[in-house]
C-alpha positions, 0 to 999 in steps of 0.5 A: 401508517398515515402515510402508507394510507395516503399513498395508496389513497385511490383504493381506499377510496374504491373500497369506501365507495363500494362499501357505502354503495352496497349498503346503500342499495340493500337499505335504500333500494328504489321504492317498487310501491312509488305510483310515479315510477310505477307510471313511468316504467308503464309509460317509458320503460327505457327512462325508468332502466336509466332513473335506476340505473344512475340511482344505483351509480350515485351510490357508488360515485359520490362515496368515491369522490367525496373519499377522494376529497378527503385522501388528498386534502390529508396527502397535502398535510402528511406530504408536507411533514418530514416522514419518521423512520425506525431508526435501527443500531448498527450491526454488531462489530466484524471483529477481526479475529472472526473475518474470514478474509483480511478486510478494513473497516473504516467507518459507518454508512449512512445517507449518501447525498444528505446528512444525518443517520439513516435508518438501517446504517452498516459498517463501511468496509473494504474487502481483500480485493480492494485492499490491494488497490491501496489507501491514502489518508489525507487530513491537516496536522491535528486532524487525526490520520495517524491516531484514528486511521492508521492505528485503528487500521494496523490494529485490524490487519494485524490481529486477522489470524494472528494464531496462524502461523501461515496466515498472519500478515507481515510487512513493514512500517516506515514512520518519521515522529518515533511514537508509531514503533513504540504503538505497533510493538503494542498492537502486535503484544495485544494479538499475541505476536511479541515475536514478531516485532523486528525493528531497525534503528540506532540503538535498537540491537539490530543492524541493516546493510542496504547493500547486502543483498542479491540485487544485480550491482547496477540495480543497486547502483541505479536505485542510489542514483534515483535516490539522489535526484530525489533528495537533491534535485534531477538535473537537466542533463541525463550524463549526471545520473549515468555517470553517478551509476557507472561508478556506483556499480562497478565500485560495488561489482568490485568489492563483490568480486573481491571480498563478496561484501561490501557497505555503503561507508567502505564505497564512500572510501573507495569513491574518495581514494581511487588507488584503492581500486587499482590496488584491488583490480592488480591484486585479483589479477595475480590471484586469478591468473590460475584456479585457486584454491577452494573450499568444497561444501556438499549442496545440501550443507550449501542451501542449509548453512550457507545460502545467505551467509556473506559469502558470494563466489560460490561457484558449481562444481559438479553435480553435487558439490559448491565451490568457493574461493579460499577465506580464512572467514568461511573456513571459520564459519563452516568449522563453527556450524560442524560442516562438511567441507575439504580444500583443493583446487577445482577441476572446472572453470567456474571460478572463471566468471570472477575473471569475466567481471573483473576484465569488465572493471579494468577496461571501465577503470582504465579506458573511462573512469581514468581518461576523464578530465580531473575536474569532471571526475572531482564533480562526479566524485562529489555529486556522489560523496555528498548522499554517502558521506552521511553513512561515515561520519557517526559510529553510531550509524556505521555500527547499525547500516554499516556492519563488518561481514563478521557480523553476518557471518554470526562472529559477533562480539558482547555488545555488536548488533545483530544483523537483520535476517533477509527480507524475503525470510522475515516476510514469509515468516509473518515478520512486521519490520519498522523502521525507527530513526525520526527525522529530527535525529538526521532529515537526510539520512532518515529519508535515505535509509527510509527509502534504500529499506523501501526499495528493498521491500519493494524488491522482495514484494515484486520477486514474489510474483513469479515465485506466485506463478510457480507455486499456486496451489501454496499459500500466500500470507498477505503482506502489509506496507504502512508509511506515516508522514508519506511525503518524507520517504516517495520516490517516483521515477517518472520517465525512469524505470523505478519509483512507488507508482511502478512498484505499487502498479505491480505490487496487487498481484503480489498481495500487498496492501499498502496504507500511506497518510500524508497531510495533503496533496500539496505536500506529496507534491512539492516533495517530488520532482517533475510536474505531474508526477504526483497525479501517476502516484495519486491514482495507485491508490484507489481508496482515499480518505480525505479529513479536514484540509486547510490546503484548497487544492487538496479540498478541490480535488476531493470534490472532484473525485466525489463528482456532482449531483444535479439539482432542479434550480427554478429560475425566473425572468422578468420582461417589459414589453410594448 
């Protein structure tokens, strides 16, 4: 209240002079009996009007002055104290369950530029918008990213509409230490969503084949290519990562073409053992050389039982039916599920695109892959074998991202795994996949399945935005993407049309929402390849939260993000002169 006094001082002291004045006047008027001033107004009018008019003034001016006085003496004292302010508490916790959109609370707000509490704090929070931006939290080992930010921030998006079957969020988890699996199936018990909880691993009843999807095979092959100069270097020379794709892809078309299924363990082989592929090109050359028999499923059984079954050379035949080449599997799968079908040979030419990939693997495999120098195919085969070797040595492995097209087509025996759902299926089902496989099992092939299950992720996020596009009076859930430890699974593409920065770029139209921690900007950066790769990953996230760093590049960049406040500095100069 003083200092409310002090700040308006200049009224106050009109006030008081107008009040002393008044009272002045009515009390001590000019004396109209006085024989001197009844003189002086007979003789000099004029001089008594100004003797009573400046006696009235005085009892104006000299109250206000003198208040004046005082009011400043009393602003020098109060100025002079640091002011007091009601400190109020923080409003009450937005709960997650009552938002009504999908938001992050990350902490308080108080002053920006001074420290201490301020007077009406809030709660830092980003909205649904900002969350597509992306977040990154950066901190020193022990600092607390994993246990104050990535599970209170998990635990936040997870439990937004976790009742509504529509809303909830799905995502995926990507972790190195193995503690983050066992918390995550904790949050989603807490929130009611047990079902919910998928996880991959070695052991955890569940198989994943990074190959057994609808990705065109040189998008395969190309991101296994990628994913070698990640892990092992990028070589000067682009002939390397073409030729590794050249042979990856149309290892994988062939086994397509031929079986419809294939695993990274069963192109290890055929990569080793060349003779595997001619047998395969001579073998479907004689089946190819007429229409074959086919099975014949109406459309509707086709889009119900066998649209995501490992069987791939499924072929129109006519407006109403599918058709596919003879197998002793799918005669199997469709009588096991009671499904219509019947067996004859088609009467159109649509078994013919088989015929069409296979001329283009004969012409690869004769006029290319076999006219090479041995000793350039022995460097190309072993730049290759080195990444999938690590998916044949350990049953335990082969049984969990290797699984027979059995294990897909529901023909499990006691004891098999069963095998991952499609992506795209867990996802829109508010699905949350993690990825439980430490590093410290098997560094190498935990980056690699960490990456191929990432590349597939991204796959689906970014197919959903035509599909967006089509339907957008449907409801999109948001999906969520949390990678503890970061640096162990980035990937960039720097002049390459792949990498997280691309992927994220493009994934805010899609409803992603990323969260990421990692120890430092030094870390991402000795992580990846080229030179300024990390800067094009670094501005994808536009959130960053940065905790205690001993890393003085990473302190330095924060400094700069936060920018510079200008501060009045009083410099003096001393000269002698003559």
């Amino acid at each position: 209240m003083v200092r409310t006094i002090v700040d308006a001082r200049r009224v106050v002291a009109m006030l008081i002079a107008a009040s002393v004045g008044m009272w002045g006047l009515h009390t001590y008027p000019v004396p109209p009996d006085d024989p001197f001033l009844g003189l002086i107004q007979l003789r000099e009018p004029v001089v008594f009007q100004v003797l009573a008019y400046g006696y009235a003034t005085l009892w104006f001016t000299t109250p206000f002055f003198l208040a004046s006085l005082v009011t400043s003496v009393l602003a020098i004292v109060v100025y002079r104290r640091v002011p007091t302010a009601r400190y109020r508490p923080l409003p009450r916790y937005p709960e997650p369950e009552t938002r009504r959109a999908p938001s992050l609370v990350l902490g308080e707000t108080h002053a920006l530029t001074r420290p201490g509490p301020a007077p009406e704090p809030g709660w830092l929070e980003i909205p649904q918008r900002g969350l597509y931006t992306g977040l990154m939290v950066l901190g020193a080992v022990g600092t607390g990213k994993t246990s104050a930010c990535m599970y209170p921030y998990v635990d936040q998006l997870l439990r937004w509409r976790a009742g509504d079957p529509a809303r909830k969020i799905g995502g995926l988890v990507l972790e190195v230490k193995g503690d983050f699996c066992r918390q995550l199936r904790g949050i989603l018990a807490q929130a009611g969503r047990d079902s919910d909880y998928v996880e991959v691993g070695i052991g955890s009843g569940v198989c994943y084949n990074p190959l057994h999807n609808d990705l065109d095979p040189y998008a395969v092959a190309y991101a296994i290519a990628t994913l070698l100069n990640n892990l092992f270097g990028k070589s000067k020379e682009p002939f390397w990562q073409q030729a590794y794709t050249d042979l990856l892809k149309f290892v994988i078309l062939l086994r397509r073409i031929t079986v419809g299924y294939t695993t990274l363990a069963e192109v290890y082989r055929y990569v080793l053992e060349p003779e595997q592929i001619e047998r395969d090109i001579k073998r479907l050359q004689d089946s190819l050389t007429e229409p074959p028999e086919s099975i014949f499923v109406p459309n509707a059984e086709y889009k119900l039982h066998c649209l995501h079954a490992p069987f791939v050379h499924w072929f129109p035949e006519g407006p109403e039916l599918m058709a596919h080449p003879y197998d002793n599997e799918l005669e199997a799968f469709l009588a096991s599920r009671h499904v219509p079908y019947r067996v004859e040979q088609p009467q159109g030419k649509g078994w013919q695109d088989r015929l069409h990939q296979l001329g283009a693997v004969e012409r690869w495999y004769r006029q290319g892959w076999a006219r090479l120098d041995a000793r350039l195919r022995s460097s190309i085969t072993e730049g290759v074998i080195v990444f999938l070797s690590l998916f044949d040595h350990s049953p335990a492995v082969q049984a969990a991202f290797c699984p027979p097209r059995s294990a897909y087509a529901g023909m499990l025996k006691p004891g098999d795994p069963t095998p991952l759902p499609p992506l795209e299926e867990l996802l829109e089902t508010g699905h949350v996949i993690a990825l439980n496989f430490p590093v410290a099992m098997n560094p190498g092939l935990a980056r690699a399945l960490g990456v191929l299950l990432k590349l597939d992720f991204q796959r689906v996020v970014l197919q959903r935005i035509p599909q967006m596009a089509a339907q957008p009076t449907r409801v999109w859930r948001d999906l969520l993407f949390v990678c503890d430890e970061y640096h162990a699974f980035a990937t960039v593409g720097e002049t390459d049309p792949s990498g997280d920065e691309r992927a994220f770029a493009l994934s805010r139209q899609a409803r992603l929402i990323p969260i990421v921690a990692t120890q430092s900007i030094s870390s991402l950066r000795s992580a990846l390849h080229g030179d300024e790769t990390w800067r094009t990953l670094l501005q994808c996230f536009r959130t960053k939260v940065f905790l205690a760093t001993s890393d003085e590049f990473t302190a330095r960049t924060a400094a700069e993000l936060c920018g510079r406040r200008d501060r009045l500095k009083a410099q003096y100069t001393l000269s002698e002169g003559g």
